[in-house]
N, C-alpha and C positions, 0 to 999 in steps of 0.2 A: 790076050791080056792087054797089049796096047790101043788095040783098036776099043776096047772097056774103058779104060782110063782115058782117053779122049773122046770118045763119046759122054761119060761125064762131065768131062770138063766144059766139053761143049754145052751142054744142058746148063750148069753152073753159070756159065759165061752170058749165056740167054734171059735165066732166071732177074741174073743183075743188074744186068742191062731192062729190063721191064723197072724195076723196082725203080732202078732211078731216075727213068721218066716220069714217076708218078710224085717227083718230090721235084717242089720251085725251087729254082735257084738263081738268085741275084747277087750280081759283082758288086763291091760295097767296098768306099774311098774317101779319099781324102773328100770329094763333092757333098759325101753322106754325113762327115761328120768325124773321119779316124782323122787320130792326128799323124798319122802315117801310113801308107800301104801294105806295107809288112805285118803279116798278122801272124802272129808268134801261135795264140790260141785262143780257140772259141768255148765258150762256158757256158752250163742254165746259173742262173738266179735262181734263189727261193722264193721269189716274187713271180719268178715265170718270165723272165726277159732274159737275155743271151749279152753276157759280158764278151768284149773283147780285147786282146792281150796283141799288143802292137808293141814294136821296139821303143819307143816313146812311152807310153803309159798308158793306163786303162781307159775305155770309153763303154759306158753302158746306154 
């Protein structure tokens, strides 16, 4: 039964690892535009653009 339960997990862990190689990812700062580093949270728009929630205030 153990050696089942990580054997899925191992599968699992491979799975997700795939997947989030297939998704870009760029660090985004004060350079880009936040008025702070600290990103509290990331949002869609209903326009299709990605709000963000820094300790300071919002930046879309």
């Amino acid at each position: 039964m153990k050696r089942l339960i990580l054997t899925v997990l191992y599968v699992f862990l491979c799975l997700g690892m795939q997947a989030a190689a297939s998704f870009p990812f760029r660090h985004i700062g004060i350079r880009d535009g936040l008025p702070d580093n600290y990103v509290k949270n990331v949002f869609g728009l209903p326009d299709g653009r990605l709000g963000v929630r820094t300790t300071s205030l919002f930046s879309f």
